[in-house]
Structure formats: C-alpha cells, structure tokens
C-alpha positions in Angstrom: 109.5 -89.5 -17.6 109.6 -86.5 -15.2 106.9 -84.8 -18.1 104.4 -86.8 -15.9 105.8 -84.9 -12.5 102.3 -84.3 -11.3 101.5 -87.7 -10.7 104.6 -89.4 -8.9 104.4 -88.6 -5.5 107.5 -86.5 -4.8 106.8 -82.9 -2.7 110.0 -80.6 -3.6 110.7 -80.3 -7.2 114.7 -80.0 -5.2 114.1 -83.7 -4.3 113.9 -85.5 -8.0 117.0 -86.9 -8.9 116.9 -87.5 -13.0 119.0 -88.3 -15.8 116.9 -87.6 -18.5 115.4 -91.1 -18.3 112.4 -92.1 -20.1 109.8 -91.6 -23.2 112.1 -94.5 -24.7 110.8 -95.3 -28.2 107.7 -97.4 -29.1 108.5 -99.5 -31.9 106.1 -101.5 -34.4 107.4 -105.0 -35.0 106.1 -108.1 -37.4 106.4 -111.4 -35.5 105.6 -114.7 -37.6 102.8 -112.3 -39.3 101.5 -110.9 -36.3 102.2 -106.9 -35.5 103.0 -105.7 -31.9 104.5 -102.7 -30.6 107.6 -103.2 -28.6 108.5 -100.3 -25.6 112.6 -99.7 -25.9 113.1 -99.5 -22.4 116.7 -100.8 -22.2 117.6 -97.4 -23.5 117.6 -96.4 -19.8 120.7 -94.6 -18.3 121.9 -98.0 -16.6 120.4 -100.1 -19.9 117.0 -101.4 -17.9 113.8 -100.1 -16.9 114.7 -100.3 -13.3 115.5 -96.7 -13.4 111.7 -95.9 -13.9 111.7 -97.2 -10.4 115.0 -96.0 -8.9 114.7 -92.0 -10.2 111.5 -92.1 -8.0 112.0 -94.3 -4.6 115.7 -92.7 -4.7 114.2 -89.0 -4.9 112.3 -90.0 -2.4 114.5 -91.0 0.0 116.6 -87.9 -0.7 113.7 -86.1 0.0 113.7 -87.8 3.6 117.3 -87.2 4.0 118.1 -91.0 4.2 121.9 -90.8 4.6 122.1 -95.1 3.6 119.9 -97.6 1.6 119.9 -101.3 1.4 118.5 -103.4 -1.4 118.4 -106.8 -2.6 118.4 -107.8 -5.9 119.4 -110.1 -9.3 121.0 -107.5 -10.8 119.4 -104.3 -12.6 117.5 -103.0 -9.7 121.0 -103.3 -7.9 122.2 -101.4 -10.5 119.3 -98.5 -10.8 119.5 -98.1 -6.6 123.3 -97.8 -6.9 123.4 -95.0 -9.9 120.8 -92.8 -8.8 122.4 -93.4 -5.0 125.7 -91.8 -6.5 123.3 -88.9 -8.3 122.0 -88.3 -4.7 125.5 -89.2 -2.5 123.6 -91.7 0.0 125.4 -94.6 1.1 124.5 -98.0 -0.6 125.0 -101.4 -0.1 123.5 -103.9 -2.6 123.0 -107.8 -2.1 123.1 -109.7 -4.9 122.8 -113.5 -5.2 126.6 -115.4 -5.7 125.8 -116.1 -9.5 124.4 -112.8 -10.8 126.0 -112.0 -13.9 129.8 -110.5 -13.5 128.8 -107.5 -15.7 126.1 -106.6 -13.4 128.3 -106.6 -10.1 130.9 -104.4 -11.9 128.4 -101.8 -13.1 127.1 -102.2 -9.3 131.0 -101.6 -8.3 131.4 -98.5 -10.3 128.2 -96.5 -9.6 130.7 -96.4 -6.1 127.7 -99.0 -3.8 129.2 -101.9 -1.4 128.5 -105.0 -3.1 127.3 -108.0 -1.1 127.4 -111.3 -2.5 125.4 -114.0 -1.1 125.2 -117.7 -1.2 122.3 -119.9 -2.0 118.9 -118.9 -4.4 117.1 -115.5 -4.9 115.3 -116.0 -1.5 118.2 -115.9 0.4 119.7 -112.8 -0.3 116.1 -111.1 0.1 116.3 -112.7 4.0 119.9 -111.0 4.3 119.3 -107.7 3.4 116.0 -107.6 5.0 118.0 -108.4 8.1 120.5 -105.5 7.1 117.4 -103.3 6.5 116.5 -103.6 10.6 119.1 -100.3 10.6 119.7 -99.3 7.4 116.7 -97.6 4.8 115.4 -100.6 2.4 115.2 -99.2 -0.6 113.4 -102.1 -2.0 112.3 -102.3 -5.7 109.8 -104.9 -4.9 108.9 -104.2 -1.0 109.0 -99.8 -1.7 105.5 -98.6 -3.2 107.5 -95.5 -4.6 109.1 -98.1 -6.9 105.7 -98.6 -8.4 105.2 -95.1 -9.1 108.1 -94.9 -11.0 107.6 -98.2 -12.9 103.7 -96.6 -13.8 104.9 -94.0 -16.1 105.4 -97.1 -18.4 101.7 -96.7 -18.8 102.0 -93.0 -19.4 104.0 -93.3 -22.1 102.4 -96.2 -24.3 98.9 -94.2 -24.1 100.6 -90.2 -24.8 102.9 -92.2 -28.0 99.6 -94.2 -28.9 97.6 -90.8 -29.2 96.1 -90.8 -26.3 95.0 -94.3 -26.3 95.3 -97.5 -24.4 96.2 -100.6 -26.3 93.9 -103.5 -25.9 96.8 -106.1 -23.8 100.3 -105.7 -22.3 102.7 -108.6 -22.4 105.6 -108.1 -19.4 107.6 -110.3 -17.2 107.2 -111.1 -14.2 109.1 -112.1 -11.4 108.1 -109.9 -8.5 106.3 -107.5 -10.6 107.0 -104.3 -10.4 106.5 -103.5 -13.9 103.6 -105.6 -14.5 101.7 -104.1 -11.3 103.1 -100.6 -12.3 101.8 -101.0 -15.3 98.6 -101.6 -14.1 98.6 -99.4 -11.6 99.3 -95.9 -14.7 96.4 -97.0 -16.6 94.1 -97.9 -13.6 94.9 -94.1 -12.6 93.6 -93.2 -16.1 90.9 -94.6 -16.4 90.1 -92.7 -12.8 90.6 -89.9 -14.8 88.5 -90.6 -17.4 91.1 -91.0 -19.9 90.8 -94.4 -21.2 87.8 -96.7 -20.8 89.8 -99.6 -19.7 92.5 -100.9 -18.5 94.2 -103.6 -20.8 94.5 -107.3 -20.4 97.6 -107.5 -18.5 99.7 -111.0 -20.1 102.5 -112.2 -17.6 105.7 -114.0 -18.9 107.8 -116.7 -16.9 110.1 -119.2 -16.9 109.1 -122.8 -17.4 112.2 -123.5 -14.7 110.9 -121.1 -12.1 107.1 -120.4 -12.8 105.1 -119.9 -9.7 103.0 -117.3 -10.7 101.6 -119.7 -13.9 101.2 -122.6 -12.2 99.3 -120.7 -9.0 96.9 -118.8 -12.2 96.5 -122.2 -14.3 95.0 -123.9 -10.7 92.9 -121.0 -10.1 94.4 -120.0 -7.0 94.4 -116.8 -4.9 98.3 -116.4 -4.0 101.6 -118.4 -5.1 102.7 -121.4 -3.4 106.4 -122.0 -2.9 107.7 -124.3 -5.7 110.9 -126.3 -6.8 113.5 -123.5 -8.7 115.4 -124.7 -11.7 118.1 -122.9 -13.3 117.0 -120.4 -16.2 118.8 -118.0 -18.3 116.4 -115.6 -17.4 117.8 -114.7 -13.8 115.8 -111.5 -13.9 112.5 -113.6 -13.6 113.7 -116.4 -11.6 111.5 -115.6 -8.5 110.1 -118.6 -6.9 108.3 -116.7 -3.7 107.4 -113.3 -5.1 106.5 -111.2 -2.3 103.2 -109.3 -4.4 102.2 -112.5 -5.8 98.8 -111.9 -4.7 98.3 -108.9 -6.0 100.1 -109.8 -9.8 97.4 -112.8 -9.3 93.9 -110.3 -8.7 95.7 -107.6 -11.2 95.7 -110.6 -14.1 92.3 -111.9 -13.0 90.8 -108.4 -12.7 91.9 -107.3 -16.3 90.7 -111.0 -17.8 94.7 -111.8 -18.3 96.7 -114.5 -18.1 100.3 -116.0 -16.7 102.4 -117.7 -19.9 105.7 -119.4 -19.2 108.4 -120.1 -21.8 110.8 -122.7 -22.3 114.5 -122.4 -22.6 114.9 -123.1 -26.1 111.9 -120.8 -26.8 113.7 -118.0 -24.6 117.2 -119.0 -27.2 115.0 -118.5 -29.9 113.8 -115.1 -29.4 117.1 -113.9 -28.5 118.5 -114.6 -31.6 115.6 -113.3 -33.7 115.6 -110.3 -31.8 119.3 -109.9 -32.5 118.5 -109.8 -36.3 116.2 -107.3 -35.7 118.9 -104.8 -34.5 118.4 -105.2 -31.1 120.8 -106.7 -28.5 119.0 -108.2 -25.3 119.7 -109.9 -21.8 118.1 -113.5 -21.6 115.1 -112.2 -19.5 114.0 -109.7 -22.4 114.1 -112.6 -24.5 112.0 -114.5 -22.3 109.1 -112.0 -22.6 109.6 -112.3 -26.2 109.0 -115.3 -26.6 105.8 -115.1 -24.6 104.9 -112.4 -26.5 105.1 -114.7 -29.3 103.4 -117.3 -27.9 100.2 -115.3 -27.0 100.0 -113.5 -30.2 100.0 -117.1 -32.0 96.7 -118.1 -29.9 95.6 -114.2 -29.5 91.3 -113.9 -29.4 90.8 -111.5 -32.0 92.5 -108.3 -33.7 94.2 -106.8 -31.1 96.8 -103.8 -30.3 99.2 -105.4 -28.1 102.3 -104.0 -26.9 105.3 -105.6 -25.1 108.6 -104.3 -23.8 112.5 -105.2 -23.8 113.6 -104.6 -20.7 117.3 -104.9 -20.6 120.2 -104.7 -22.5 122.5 -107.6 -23.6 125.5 -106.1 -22.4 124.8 -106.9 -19.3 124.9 -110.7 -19.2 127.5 -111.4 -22.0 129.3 -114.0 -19.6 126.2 -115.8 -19.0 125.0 -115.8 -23.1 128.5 -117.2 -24.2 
C-alpha cells in the first residue's frame, strides 16, 4: 500500500514502518445470482485490515519519536498497534474488553505489548485507556486521523485494480468506522483530483444486537443516540457509542447511502457459505456479508458493487465453536 506513498502524510521516507502490506486481491464473486467484487483484505500481515491503519499512525508516531502508545480496542486494531509497535520498538500497552476472543489476546501477547483486560462493555475500556492516554501517546484507531489515512488506500486500490475506475457502491462494516470513513475519505481525494467523477454510495453493515448507527439513519437523525447493547458474534462491530458517528452519518447521507443491520442467523449463514467458497472468516466479516447480500437482493439498478472481508477466521475459533 506504500505504492500510494505520496498521499499518506508521513515526512521521512526513514519513518514508514511496512511489511509489505497491501494491494490484497479483488475478487469477483456470484451471490444468489447477483455479482460483486469482494477486497481480500484479511490477507494482511496480522490477518485484518487494521494494518492499513497501523503501518501509517505507527510510522507516524516513530516519526515523532513517541517512546509508548496506548490503545483501546476489540481485538484487531489491538493487534495491528502491537505488531507494527514491535517493527518500530515503542512501548505498548493495549486494552481490550474481558471477552475479546483468546486468539486475539495471544497474538496481542506475542507481538511483545502489555495486555490490559477490562471488565464491562466496549465503552468501558475506551474510558480506561483514555485515562491511561493523559501520559502515555493514544494511538487510537478510531480517535488518530493518521488511522484514516492508512485505512484510505482501500480506495486506492479498488479504483487502480478496477482500471482506473470507481465502482458505483461500497458495502463495509461499521462500528466506529474507520474503514467506512477511510474509504470515503480515498475516493473523496480523487475525485479532488479529477480522477473519478464520484464518489460511490457508501452501504454500512451492523448488527441487529448493537445497531446504533441504523437505527439513528432509519429516524433521520444527525448523530447516534446511546442504545441498549446485546451480545453479537460480531464483536468487531459491536459499538454502541461510536465516537465519529456523526460523521459515518453525513458521509452515508452525502453519498445517497444507507445503514443495513443483519441478524445473527443471517451473520451464521454467510459464514458458512463463505466457507464453501474457500475462504475462512471471523464472525464480523460474515456480518458484512450478509449485508452485502441483503442490499444486492433489493439493489436499484445494474450496479458494480464491491465489498470487503475484513478478517480472518483464525482469530475467533474459540468464539465460532
């Protein structure tokens, strides 16, 4: 992803920290009758996109010569911070919530970070480690705009492996967003370039159990509203206060998008048809899956739309069985 160096704000080509992640394949599927193209992006180094993110915000902070980060997180941006942290010897300490999946604290564990295990939902461990982060860096996937320019190239490569084209929608998660506003934020800097004419309909996938973000776009309002979390297999997108909910809202509504949620069954579902497909998923891949499903089956017109799988199965076996 590093072919796109002109554009990610680093200064000193010495800074970048990579392990040759990126340009992960773009792969034409048929679902139910209906043709998408699918971005492979668990093929990362540490088997999620995160590392879009990480490779950039932890560059940056190298570049700064932070000698310690903080972060907070469900799992794979745990993971990201804490590999390219070891690329980059800074200091880490992760927060995770007490549930996240085993295989995602041992991979945290073994990249060599402190891992911090907190009790109660999602929100709390946010609150902790921004507390932690009152002396330490915060190298925050959702709070760190260098994040986003990481997570942007995603944009970059679905227009260079599409020719040079946009496709007409994208269909991501979202919890707090960061690839759904990345996203929109690499073809928004297209089109300022005069590359594309538009920036595609951005289509955001929840959970039916923790769905702020549809139920704040289905009443037509401005910002999320805190709601009532249930328990989802999909603990990547289980965010029931996301902190750029405003701006996932205007990026949907300025793009003509929408916010789809999924149900548990229909998350099942699309695991194990994705399975017989070849490729081996965590739940909250599935989940965008099935969204991806879902709008295709009530799509407008003839349409190229392309959706992603974000993360690999082997990190949530525990949780699956």
């Amino acid at each position: 992803m590093w072919r796109y160096r002109e554009a990610i704000p680093i200064r000193y080509e010495s800074s970048i920290l990579s392990m040759s992640e990126g340009f992960t394949p773009l792969e034409e599927v048929d679902l139910d009758g209906d043709r998408a193209l699918i971005k492979v992006d668990y093929l990362f180094p540490t088997g999620s996109y995160k590392d879009r993110g990480a490779t950039v915000l932890i560059s940056k902070m190298k570049e700064w010569g932070v000698q310690k980060v903080v972060e907070d997180s469900s799992g794979n941006a745990g993971s990201a911070v804490a590999a390219y942290c070891a690329r980059a010897d800074i200091a880490c300490e992760i927060y995770v919530p007490r549930d996240t999946s085993v295989e995602k604290t041992v991979q945290i564990r073994t990249y060599g970070a402190t891992l911090k295990k907190v009790e109660g939902p999602r929100e709390r461990t946010a609150e902790v480690a921004m507390e932690a982060a009152s002396k330490i860096a915060y190298a925050s996937h959702c709070w760190n705009p260098f994040f986003l320019h990481g997570t942007k190239t995603f944009a970059f490569e679905v227009w260079e492996q599409m020719g040079w084209k946009a496709p007409d929608v994208l269909v991501l998660p979202v919890g707090h967003g960061t690839l759904f506003l990345g996203a929109a934020m690499g073809f928004r800097e297209l089109k300022e370039a005069r590359m594309i004419k538009r920036v595609p309909r951005l289509v955001g996938v929840q959970s039916a159990f923790c769905a702020p973000l549809y139920r704040a776009f289905k009443r037509g309002w401005k910002e999320t509203r805190p709601i009532e979390k249930g328990k989802t297999v999909a603990e990547g997108i289980a965010i029931s206060e996301p902190v750029r909910g405003k701006q996932i809202l205007k990026a949907t509504q300025e793009t003509d998008g929408e916010i789809l949620a999924v149900t548990e069954n229909e998350i099942r579902m699309a695991w194990q048809e994705t399975g017989r497909r070849g490729h081996f998923i965590e739940p909250t891949s599935a989940a965008t899956i099935a969204g991806l499903k879902k709008y295709l089956r009530k799509k407008r017109r003839r349409e190229i739309v392309v959706s992603t799988l974000t993360g690999t199965g082997l990190k949530s076996i525990g949780k699956m069985l």
